[in-house]
N, C-alpha and C positions, 0 to 999 in steps of 0.2 A: 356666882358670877352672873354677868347680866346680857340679855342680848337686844339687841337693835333689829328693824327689820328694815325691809324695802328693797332695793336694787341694788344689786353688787356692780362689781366694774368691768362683766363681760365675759369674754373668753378669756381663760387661763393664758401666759404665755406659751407655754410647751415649746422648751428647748430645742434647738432644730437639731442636727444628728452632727455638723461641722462647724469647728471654728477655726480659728485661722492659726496661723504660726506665730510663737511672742510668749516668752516666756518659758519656762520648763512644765511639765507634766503637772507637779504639785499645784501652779496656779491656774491652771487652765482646767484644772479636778476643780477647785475652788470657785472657780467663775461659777461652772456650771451648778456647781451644789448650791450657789447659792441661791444664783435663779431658779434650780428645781422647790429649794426648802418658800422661797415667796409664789411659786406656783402652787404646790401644794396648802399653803397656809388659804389665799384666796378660794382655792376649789373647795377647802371647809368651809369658809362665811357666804359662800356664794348659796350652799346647800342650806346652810341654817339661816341664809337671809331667805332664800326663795319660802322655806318651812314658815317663816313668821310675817312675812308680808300681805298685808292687810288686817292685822290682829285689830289695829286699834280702831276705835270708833269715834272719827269725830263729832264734837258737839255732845255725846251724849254722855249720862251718868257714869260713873267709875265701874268698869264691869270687875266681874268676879274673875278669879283663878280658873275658875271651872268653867265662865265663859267665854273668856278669853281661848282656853282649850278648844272650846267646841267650834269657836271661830274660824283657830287654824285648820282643826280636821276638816273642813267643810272647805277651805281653799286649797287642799291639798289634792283633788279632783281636776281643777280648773290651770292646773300650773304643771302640769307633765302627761306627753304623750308617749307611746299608745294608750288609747282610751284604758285606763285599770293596770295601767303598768307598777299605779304605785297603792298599795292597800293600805287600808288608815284604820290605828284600833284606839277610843278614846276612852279612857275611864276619869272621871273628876277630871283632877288636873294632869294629868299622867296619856301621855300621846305616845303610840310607836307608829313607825308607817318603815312600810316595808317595800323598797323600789327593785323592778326587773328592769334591765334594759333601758331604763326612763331618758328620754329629752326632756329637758325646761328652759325656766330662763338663764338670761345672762351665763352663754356659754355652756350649760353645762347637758352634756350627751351620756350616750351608756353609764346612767349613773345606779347600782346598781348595790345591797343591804341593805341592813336595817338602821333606824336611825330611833332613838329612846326620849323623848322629850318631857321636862318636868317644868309647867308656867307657875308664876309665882306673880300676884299684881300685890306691891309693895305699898302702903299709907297712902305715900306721896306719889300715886298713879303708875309706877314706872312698872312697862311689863318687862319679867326677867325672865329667860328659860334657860335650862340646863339642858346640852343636848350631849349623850355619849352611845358610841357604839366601838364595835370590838372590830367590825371589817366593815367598811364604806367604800365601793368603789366609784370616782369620778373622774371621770375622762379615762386619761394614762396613770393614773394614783390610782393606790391604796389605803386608806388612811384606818389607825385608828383613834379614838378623840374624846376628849372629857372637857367641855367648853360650855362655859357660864360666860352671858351676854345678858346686855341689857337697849332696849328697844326705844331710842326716841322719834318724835319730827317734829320740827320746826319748818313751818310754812312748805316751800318744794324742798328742802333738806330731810333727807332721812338718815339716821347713825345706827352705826351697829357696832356696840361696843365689845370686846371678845375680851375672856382673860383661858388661855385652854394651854391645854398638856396633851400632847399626844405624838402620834408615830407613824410610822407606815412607808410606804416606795411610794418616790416619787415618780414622777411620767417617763423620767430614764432607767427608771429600774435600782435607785440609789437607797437604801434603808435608813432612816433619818431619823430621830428622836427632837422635839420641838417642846418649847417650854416660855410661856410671853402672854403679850398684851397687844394688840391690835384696835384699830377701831376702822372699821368703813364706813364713807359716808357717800349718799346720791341726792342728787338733785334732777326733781324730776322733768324741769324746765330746760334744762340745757341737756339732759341726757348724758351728763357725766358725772364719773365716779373717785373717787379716792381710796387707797386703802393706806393707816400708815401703824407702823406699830414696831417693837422692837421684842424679839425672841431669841434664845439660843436653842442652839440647832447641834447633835453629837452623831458623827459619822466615824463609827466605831472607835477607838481613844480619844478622838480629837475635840475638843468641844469649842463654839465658836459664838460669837453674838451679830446679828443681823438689824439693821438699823433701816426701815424700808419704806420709801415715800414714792409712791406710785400712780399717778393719774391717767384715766381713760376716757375715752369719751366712746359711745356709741360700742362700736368694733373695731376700732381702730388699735392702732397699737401703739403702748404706752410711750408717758415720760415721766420723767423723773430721775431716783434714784435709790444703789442698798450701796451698804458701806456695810462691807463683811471684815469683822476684828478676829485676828488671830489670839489664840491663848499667850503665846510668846511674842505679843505689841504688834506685831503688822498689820498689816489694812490692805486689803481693796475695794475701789469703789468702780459700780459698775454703772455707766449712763445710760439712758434711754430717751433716744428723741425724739420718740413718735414714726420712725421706722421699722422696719422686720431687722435691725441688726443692731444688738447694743456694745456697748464700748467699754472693759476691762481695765485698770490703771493702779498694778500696785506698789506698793510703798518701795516696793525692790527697785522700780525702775521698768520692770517688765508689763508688758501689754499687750490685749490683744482685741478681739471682738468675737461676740456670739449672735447667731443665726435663732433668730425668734421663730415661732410658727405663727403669727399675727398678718394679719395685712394690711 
């Protein structure tokens, strides 16, 4: 799989702790998971966008595998604090970097294992890296991840394209299994972000597919939309208008809203 780099879309949203009354228990588990399973997908491209941002070199000759690697390990200093919070080991093409406690960009705070990275520069220039580890923690997640991306830009446009399988609690404490295709894309001129992509997501027997088109700007808080499908045809879709509280609507008839941690 292939990866993209550049600027992800910010702070996670991190479900707030209340939502309102509307509906029964089952859809209001649903709202939330779903927002957790699109928070935890983001705080992964966020980590593997921040890892590969600035790999590429414009203008110049097609670089190697190897020095493409060397590129990132040498940004990987300059993009999280406390000074050496985050230690970087390169060999060829093969990168680990190991984070304590780390701040970086785009949202992401106590981010804290290991993370295993394999670059790969394809014919036709495209850098791909494969990034897996067993326990990653960012923000309120856990994640763990096996996710192949591939790195483009065009002009202020940067894409991150992701195909990943992985797992782990989300920032509520929910243990989620994830399995899909994503892409995020920035623009470095407006300072907004997109992430949009479709995964299913299994919360112990239940397996479900997530449809999720979400734009940020800056640190604001999102819009857009998920449209959560049930295994047995039902639906919710959840809005988001650029407030701290988005809006639940499902196919039952029942509704509600959830409390973003955004501002």
């Amino acid at each position: 799989m292939k990866l993209t780099s550049l600027v992800v879309l910010g702070s996670t949203l991190l479900v707030g702790a209340c939502m309102n009354r509307g509906g029964d228990d089952s859809e209001l588990d649903s709202a939330e998971a779903a927002v957790e399973s699109a928070d935890s997908t983001e705080a992964e491209g966020n980590v593997m966008m921040a890892a590969i941002d600035g790999a590429e070199l414009s203008g110049a000759a097609t670089l190697t595998s190897d020095e493409i690697a060397v590129r990132i390990a040498a940004n990987v200093a300059l993009r999280w604090n406390p000074s050496g919070c985050a230690v970087v080991e390169q060999t060829g093409r093969n990168i680990t970097i190991t984070y304590n406690d780390c701040t970086g960009p785009r949202g992401l705070v106590h981010v804290s294992g290991r993370l295993d990275l394999v670059v790969t520069v394809t014919v036709a220039g495209e850098i791909n890296v494969r990034g897996t580890s067993d326990d990653l923690r960012v923000n309120r997640a856990r994640l763990s991840l096996d996710a192949d991306a591939t790195y483009a830009v065009r002009g202020t446009d940067h894409e991150l394209t992701v195909r990943t399988v992985g797992a782990g609690t989300g920032p509520r404490g929910r243990e989620v299994e994830r399995e899909g295709d994503y892409r995020i894309t920035w623009d470095t001129a407006s300072q907004c972000g997109r992430i949009v992509g479709v995964w299913s997501t299994r919360l112990g027997d239940a397996s479900r597919s997530n449809d999720v088109d979400l734009r940020r700007c800056a640190d604001s808080c999102p819009t857009g939309s998920i449209t959560h499908q049930f295994r047995a045809g039902a639906s919710m879709t959840i809005t988001f208008d650029g407030t701290a509280t988005a809006a639940w609507a499902a196919s039952t008839g029942a509704a509600g809203t959830i409390a973003l941690g955004c501002q």
